[in-house]
LODREN-696568 format. One record per atom (N, C-alpha, C): x, y, z. Coordinates in steps of 0.2 Angstrom, whole numbers, padded with zeros to 4 digits, always signed. Layout:
% LODREN-696568
XYZ
...
This chain:
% LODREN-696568
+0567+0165+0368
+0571+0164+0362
+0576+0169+0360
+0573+0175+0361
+0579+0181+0361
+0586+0182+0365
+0586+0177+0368
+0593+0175+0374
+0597+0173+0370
+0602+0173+0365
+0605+0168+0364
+0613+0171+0364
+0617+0166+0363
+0625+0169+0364
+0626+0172+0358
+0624+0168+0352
+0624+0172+0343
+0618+0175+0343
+0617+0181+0344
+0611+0187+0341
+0610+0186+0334
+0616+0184+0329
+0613+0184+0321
+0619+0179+0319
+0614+0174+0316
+0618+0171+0312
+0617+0168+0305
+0622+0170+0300
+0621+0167+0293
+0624+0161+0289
+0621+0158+0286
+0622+0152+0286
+0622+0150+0277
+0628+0152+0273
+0627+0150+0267
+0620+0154+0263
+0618+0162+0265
+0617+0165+0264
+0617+0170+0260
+0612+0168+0253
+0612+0170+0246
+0605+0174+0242
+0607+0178+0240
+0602+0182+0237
+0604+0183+0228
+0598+0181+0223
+0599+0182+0218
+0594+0186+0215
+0595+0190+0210
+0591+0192+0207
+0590+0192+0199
+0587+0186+0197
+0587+0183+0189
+0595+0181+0189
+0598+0181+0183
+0605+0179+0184
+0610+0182+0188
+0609+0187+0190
+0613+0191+0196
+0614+0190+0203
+0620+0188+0206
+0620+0185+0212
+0625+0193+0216
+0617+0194+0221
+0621+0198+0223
+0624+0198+0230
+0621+0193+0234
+0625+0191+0239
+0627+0181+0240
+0632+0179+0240
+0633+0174+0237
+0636+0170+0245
+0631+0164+0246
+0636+0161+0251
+0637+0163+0258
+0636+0169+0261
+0639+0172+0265
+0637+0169+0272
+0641+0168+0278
+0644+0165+0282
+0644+0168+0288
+0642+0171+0291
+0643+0178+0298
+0637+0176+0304
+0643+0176+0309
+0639+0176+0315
+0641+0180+0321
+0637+0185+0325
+0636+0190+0328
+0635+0187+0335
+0641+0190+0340
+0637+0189+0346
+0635+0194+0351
+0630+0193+0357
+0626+0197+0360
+0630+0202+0362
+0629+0208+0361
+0630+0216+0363
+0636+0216+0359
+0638+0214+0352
+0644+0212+0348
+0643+0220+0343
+0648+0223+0340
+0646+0228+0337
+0651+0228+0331
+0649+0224+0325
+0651+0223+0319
+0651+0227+0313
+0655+0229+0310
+0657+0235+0306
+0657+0230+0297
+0652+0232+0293
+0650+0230+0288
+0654+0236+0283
+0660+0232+0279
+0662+0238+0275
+0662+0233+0269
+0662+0238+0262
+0661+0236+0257
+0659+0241+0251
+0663+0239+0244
+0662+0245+0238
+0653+0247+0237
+0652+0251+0234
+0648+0249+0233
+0644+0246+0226
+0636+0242+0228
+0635+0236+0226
+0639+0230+0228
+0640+0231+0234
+0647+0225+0235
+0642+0219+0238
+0633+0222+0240
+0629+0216+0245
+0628+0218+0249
+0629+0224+0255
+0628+0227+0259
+0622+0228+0261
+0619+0232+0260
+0612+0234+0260
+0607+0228+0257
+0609+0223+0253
+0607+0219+0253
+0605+0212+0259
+0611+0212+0262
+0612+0207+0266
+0606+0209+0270
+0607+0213+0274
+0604+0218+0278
+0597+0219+0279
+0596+0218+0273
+0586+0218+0269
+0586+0210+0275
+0587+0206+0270
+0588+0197+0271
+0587+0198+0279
+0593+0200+0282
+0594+0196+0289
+0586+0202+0293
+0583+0207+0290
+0578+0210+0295
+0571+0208+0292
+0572+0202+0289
+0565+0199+0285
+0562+0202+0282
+0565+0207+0281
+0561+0211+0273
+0563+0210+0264
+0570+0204+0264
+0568+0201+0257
+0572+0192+0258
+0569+0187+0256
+0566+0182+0258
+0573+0180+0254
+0579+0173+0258
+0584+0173+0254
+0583+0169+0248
+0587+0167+0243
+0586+0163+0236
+0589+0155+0240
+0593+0155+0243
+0596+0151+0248
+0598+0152+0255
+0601+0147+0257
+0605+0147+0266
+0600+0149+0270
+0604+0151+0275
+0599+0151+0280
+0600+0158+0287
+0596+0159+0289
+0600+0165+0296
+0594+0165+0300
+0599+0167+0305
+0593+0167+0313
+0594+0175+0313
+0590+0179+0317
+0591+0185+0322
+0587+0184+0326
+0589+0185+0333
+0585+0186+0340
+0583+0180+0340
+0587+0173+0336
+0583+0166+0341
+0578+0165+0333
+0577+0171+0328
+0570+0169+0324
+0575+0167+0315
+0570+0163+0312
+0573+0162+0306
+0570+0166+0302
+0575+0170+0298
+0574+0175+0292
+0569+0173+0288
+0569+0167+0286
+0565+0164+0280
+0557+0163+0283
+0559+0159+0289
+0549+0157+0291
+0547+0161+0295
+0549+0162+0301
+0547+0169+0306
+0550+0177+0302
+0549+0179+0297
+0552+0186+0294
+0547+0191+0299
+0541+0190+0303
+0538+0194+0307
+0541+0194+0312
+0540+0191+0314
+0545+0189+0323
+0551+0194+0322
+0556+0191+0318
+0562+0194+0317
+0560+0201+0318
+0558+0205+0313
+0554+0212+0312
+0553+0213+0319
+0549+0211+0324
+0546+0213+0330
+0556+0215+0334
+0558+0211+0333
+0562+0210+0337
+0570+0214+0337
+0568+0219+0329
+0576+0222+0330
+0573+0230+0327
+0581+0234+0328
+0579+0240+0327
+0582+0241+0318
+0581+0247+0314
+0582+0247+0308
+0582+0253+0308
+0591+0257+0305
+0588+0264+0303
+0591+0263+0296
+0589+0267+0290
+0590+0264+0284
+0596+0273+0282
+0600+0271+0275
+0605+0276+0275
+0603+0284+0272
+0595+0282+0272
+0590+0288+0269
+0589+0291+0276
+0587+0296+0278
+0585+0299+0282
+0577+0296+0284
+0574+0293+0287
+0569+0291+0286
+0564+0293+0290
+0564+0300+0294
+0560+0301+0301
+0557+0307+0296
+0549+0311+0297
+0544+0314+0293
+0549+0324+0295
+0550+0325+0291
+0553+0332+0291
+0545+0339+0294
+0541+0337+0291
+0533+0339+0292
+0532+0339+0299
+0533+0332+0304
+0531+0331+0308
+0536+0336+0315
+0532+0335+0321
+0539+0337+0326
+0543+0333+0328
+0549+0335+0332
+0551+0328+0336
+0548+0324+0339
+0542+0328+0344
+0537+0323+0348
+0531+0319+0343
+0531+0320+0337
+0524+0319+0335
+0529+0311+0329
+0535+0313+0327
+0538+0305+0323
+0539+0303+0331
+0542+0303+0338
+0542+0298+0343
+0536+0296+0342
+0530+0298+0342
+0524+0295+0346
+0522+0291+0339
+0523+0292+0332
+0522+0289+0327
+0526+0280+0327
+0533+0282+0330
+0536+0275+0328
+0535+0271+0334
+0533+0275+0340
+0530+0272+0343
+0524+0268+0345
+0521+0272+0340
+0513+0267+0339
+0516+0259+0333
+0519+0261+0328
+0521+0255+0324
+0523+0250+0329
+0528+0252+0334
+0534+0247+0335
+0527+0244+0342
+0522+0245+0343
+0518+0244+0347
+0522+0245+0357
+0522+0252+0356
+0525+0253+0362
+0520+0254+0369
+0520+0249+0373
+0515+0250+0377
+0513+0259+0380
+0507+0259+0381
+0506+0266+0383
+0508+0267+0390
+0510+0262+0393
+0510+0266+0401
+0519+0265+0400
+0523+0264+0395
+0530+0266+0395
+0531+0273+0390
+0527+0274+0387
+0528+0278+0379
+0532+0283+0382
+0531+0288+0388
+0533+0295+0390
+0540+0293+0391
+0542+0288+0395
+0549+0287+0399
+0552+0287+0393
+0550+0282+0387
+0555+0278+0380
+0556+0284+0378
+0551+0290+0375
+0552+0298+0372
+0557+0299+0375
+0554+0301+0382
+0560+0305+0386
+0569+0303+0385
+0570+0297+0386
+0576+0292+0384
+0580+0295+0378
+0574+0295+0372
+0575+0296+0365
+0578+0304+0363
+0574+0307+0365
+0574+0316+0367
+0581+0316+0370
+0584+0315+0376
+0590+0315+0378
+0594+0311+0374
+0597+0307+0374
+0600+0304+0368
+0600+0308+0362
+0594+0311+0359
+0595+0314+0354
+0599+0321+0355
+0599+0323+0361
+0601+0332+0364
+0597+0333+0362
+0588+0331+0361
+0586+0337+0359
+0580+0338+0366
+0584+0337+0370
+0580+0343+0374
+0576+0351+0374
+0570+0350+0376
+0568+0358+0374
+0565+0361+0367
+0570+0355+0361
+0567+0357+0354
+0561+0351+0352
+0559+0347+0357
+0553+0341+0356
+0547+0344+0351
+0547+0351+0351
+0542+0354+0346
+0544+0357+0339
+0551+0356+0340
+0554+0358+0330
+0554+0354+0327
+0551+0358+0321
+0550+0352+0315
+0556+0347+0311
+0557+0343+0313
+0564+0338+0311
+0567+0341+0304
+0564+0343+0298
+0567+0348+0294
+0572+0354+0295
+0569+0355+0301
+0575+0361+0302
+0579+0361+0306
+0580+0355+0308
+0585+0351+0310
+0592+0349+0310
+0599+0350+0314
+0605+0348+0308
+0605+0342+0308
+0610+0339+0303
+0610+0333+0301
+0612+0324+0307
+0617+0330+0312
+0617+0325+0317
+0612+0325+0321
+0609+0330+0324
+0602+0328+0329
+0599+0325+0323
+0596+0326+0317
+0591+0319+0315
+0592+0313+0315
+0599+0311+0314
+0601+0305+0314
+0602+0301+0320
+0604+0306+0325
+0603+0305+0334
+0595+0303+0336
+0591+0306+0333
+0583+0304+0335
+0582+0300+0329
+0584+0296+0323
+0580+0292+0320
+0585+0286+0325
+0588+0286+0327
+0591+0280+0332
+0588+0279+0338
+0588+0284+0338
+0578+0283+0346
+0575+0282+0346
+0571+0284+0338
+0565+0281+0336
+0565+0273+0335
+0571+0273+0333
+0572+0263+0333
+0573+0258+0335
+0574+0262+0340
+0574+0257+0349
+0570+0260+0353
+0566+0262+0351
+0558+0263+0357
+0557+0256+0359
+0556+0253+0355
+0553+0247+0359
+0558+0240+0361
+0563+0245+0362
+0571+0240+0365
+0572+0234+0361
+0573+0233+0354
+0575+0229+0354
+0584+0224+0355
+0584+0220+0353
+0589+0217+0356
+0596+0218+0350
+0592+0217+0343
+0598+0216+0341
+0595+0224+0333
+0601+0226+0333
+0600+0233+0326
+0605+0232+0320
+0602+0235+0317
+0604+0236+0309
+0606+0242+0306
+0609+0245+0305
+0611+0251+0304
+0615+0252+0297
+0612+0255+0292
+0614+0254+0285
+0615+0259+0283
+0621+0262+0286
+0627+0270+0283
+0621+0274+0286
+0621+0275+0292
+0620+0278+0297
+0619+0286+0296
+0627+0286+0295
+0631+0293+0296
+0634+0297+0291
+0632+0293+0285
+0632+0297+0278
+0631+0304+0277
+0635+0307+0275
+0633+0315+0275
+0633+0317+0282
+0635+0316+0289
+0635+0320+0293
+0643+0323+0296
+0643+0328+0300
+0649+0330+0297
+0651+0328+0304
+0660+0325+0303
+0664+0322+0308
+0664+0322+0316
+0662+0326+0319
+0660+0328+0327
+0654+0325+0327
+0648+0326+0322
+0640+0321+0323
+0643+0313+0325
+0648+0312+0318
+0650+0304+0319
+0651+0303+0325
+0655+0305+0327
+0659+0304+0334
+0654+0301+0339
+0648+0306+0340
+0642+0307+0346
+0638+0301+0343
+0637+0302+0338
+0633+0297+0336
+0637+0287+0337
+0642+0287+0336
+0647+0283+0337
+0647+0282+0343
+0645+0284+0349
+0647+0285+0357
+0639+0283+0360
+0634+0282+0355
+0627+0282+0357
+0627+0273+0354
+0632+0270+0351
+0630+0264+0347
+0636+0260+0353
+0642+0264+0355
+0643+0258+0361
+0639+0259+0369
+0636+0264+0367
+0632+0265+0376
+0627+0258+0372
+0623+0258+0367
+0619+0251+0367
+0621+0244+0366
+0627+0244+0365
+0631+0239+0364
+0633+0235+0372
+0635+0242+0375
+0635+0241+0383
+0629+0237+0386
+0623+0238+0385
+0619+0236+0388
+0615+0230+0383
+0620+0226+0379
+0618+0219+0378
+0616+0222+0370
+0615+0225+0367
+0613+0226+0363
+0618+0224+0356
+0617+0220+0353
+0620+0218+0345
+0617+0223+0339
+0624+0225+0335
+0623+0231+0331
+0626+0229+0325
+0623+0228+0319
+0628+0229+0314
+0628+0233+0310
+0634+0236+0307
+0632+0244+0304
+0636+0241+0299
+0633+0246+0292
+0636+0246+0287
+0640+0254+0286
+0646+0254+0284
+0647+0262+0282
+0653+0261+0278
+0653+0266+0276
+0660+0267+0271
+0666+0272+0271
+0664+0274+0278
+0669+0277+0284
+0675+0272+0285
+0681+0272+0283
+0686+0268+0286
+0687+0270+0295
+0688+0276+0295
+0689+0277+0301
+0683+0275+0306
+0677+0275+0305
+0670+0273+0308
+0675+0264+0310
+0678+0261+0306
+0678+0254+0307
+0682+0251+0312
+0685+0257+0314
+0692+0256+0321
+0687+0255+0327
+0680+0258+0329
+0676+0260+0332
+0673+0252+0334
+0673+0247+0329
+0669+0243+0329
+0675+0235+0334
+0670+0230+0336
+0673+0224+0339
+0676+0222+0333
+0672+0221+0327
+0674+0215+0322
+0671+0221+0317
+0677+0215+0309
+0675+0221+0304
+0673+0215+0300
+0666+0214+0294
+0665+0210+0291
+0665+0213+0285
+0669+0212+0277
+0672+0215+0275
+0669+0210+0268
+0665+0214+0261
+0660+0210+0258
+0662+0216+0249
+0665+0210+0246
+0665+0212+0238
+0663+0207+0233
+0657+0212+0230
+0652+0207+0224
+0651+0200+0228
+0646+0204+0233
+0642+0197+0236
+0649+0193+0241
+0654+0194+0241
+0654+0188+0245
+0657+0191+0249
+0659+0189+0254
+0663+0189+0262
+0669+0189+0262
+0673+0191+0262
+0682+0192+0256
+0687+0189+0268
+0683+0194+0272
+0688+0194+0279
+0682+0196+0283
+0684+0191+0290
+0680+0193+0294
+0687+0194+0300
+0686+0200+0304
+0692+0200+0311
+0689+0206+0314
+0694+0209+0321
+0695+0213+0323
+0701+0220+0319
+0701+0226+0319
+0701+0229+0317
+0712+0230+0315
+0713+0227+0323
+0719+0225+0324
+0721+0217+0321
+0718+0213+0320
+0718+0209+0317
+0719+0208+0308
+0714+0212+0306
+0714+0214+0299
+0720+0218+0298
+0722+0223+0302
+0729+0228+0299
+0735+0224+0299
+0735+0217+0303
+0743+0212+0305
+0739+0208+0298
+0736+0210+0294
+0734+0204+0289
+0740+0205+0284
+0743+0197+0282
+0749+0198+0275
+0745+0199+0271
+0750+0206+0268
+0747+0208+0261
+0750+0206+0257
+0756+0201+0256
+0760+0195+0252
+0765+0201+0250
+0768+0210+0254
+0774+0210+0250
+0775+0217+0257
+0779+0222+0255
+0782+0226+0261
+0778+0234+0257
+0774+0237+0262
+0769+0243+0259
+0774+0248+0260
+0775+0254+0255
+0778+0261+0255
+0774+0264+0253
+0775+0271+0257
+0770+0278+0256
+0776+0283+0251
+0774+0284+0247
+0776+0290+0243
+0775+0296+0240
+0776+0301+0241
+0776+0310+0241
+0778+0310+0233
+0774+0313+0227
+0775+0312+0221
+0772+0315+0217
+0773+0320+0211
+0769+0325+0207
+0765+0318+0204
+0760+0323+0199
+0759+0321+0194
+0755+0313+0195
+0751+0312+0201
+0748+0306+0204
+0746+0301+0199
+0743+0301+0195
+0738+0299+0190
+0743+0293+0186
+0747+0299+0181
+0754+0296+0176
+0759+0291+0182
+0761+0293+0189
+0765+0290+0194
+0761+0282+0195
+0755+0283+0194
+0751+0277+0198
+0751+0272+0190
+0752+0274+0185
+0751+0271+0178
+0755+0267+0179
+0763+0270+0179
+0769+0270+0178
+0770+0262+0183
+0770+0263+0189
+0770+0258+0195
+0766+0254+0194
+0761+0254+0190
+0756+0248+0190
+0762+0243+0182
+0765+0247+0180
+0770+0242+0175
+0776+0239+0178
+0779+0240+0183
+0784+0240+0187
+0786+0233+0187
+0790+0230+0186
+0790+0223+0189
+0791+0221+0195
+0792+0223+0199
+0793+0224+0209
+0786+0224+0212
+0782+0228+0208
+0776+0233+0212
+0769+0227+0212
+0767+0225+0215
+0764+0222+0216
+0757+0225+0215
+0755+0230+0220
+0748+0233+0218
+0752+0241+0220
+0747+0246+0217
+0747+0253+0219
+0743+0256+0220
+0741+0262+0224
+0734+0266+0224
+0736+0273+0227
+0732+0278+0225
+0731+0282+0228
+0729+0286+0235
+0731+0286+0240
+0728+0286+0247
+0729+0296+0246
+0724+0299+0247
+0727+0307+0247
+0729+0311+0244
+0736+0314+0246
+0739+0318+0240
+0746+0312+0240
+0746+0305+0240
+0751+0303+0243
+0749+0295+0236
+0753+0290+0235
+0754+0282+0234
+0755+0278+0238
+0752+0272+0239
+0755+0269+0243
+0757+0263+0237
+0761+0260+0240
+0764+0255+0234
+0767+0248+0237
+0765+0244+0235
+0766+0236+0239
+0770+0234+0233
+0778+0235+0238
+0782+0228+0234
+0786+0222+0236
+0786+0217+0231
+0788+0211+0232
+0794+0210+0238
+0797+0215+0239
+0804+0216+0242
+0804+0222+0243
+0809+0222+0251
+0809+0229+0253
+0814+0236+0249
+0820+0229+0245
+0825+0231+0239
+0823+0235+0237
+0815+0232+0232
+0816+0236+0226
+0810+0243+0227
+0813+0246+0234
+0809+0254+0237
+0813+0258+0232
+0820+0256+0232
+0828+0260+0232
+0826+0260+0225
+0822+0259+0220
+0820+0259+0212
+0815+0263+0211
+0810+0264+0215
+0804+0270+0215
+0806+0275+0212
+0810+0280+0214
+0813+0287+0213
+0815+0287+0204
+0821+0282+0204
+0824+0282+0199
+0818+0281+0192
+0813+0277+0194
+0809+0275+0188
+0802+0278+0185
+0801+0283+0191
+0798+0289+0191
+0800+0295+0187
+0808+0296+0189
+0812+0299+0186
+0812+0301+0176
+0813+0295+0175
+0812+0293+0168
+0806+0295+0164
+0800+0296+0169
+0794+0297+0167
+0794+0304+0167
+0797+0307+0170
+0799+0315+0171
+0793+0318+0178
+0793+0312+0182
+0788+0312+0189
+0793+0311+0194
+0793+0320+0198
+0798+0319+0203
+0795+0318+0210
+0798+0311+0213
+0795+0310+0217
+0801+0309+0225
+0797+0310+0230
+0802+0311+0238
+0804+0304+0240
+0808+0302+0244
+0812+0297+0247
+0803+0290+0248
+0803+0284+0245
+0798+0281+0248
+0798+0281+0257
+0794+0279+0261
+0793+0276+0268
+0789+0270+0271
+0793+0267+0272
+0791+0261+0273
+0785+0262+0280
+0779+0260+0278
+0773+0262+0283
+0768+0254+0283
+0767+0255+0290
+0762+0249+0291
+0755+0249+0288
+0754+0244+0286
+0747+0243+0284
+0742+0246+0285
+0737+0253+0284
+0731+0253+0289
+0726+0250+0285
+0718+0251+0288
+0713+0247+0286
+0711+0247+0280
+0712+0254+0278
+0709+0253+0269
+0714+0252+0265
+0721+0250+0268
+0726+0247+0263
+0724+0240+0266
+0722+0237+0268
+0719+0228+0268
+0712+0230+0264
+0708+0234+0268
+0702+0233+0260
+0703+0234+0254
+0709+0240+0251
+0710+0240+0244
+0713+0235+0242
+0718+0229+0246
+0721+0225+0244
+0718+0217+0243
+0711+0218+0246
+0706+0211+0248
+0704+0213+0241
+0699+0220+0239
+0692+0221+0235
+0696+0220+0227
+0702+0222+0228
+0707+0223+0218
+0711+0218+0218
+0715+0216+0224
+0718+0208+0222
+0714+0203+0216
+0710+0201+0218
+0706+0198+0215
+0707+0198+0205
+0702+0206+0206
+0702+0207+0198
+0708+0208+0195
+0714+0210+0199
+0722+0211+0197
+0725+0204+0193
+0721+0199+0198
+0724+0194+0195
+0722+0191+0190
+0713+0194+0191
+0707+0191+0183
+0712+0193+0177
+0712+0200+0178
+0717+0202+0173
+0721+0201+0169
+0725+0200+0175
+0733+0196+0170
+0733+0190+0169
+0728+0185+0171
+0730+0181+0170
+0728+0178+0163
């Protein structure tokens, strides 16, 4: 049953709680050894979804498979069948490395005459060779996050779930940690991680991209940056960012604005009315550098998907 071409699929899948719809409708299907990049504000349904598709909260609607199993009537199966690391650190700081391997490997039911080899596996992927008798507490942030990924695939699952993995780890851990999720992707394994790492989503095959519950874009990462954002993006160098981003938010050209760094980026109707920016800044007594006409990246199609919307609720 765990053979299939879709690893995960969802189907009009909806989660309520009392009048709050916090995942609404949602639509996404995952293929085998596929590594899908889950971005979204937060409370966007994220970690919600995620519960639903590892049979740990039961949907209000629709429907979903993982590994062949239905979320709704097999939610044990499912369980049997995938790995889950959550965005808490979730391995016993008390314990040593050896003693949480031998722990998650009695849950995940690992047979005894493989247990050593799965450790060992786990141990090196983690780099923690040598340290198998430190207490996980005095550990840095990337090696525990490297051995709770170990401890999640003892018992080889097929398809994982990973819900902001890499939160709090500092940039170099990403990276390694990031280079351990296509080594299992490589060997068939279906992954889908939540984070809210823009850069982490360049890493991924497909980005599935979810505000207030719903599914706003699904594509490849190259796919998503050629998305029309319906006008011509420019980057702007400009004091006083706050009052700048007020000001263009009144503009009649300017379609949306946001703050990316110490920098604007500004979407206008036309490429014209760039040669207007400087001058109308001016007036505000905000002196601002030549605009640059720059291509879309990824978190200007997310801030353009998650605020279009409310821009529009707004004005209209």
């Amino acid at each position: 049953m765990t053979d299939t071409a879709q690893a995960v699929v969802a189907d009009g899948l909806t989660k309520k709680f009392g009048a709050f719809t916090a995942v609404d409708r949602l639509d996404l299907s995952i293929a085998k050894g596929e590594v899908v990049g889950f971005i979204g504000p937060n409370g966007a349904g994220k970690s919600t979804t995620i519960r639903m598709l590892c049979g740990l909260l039961a949907p209000s609607a629709g429907a979903a498979t993982v590994a062949g199993f239905d979320v709704g009537r097999e939610p044990e199966a499912v369980r049997e069948h995938i790995g889950y690391m959550s965005q808490k650190f979730s391995l016993y700081g008390d314990l040593t490395v050896r003693e949480n391997l031998r722990f998650f490997a009695g849950l995940y039911l690992v047979p005894r005459s493989d247990l050593a080899a799965r450790m060992q596996v786990a141990v090196t992927m983690a780099g923690l060779e040598g340290r198998e008798n430190a207490l996980v507490r005095t550990l840095a942030g990337g090696w525990k996050q490297r051995l709770a990924l170990g401890c999640a695939i003892l018992h080889r699952p097929p398809v994982l779930f990973l819900d902001e993995p890499t939160s709090g780890v500092e940039p170099e851990a990403r990276r390694r940690f990031w280079d351990l999720i296509h080594r299992l992707a490589s060997e068939g394994v279906t992954i889908l991680v939540s984070t809210h790492y823009m850069d982490e989503a360049e890493y991924c095959n497909r980005i599935a991209l979810i505000d207030a519950g719903k599914l706003v874009a699904v594509g490849s990462p190259g796919e998503l940056r050629r998305r029309e954002l319906g006008g011509v993006l420019y980057e702007l160098d400009c004091s006083a960012l706050g009052a700048a981003l007020a000001a263009l938010h009144e503009a009649r050209d300017v379609i949306d604005a946001a703050i990316f760094g110490d920098k604007l980026h500004v979407l206008l109707r036309q490429a014209e009315a760039a040669a207007t920016l400087q001058p109308l800044l001016a007036q505000q007594g905000i002196v601002a550098g030549p605009p640059r006409r720059i291509a879309p990246s990824l978190e200007d199609v997310f801030v353009q998907l998650v605020t279009r919307p409310h821009v529009a609720e707004a004005s209209a």
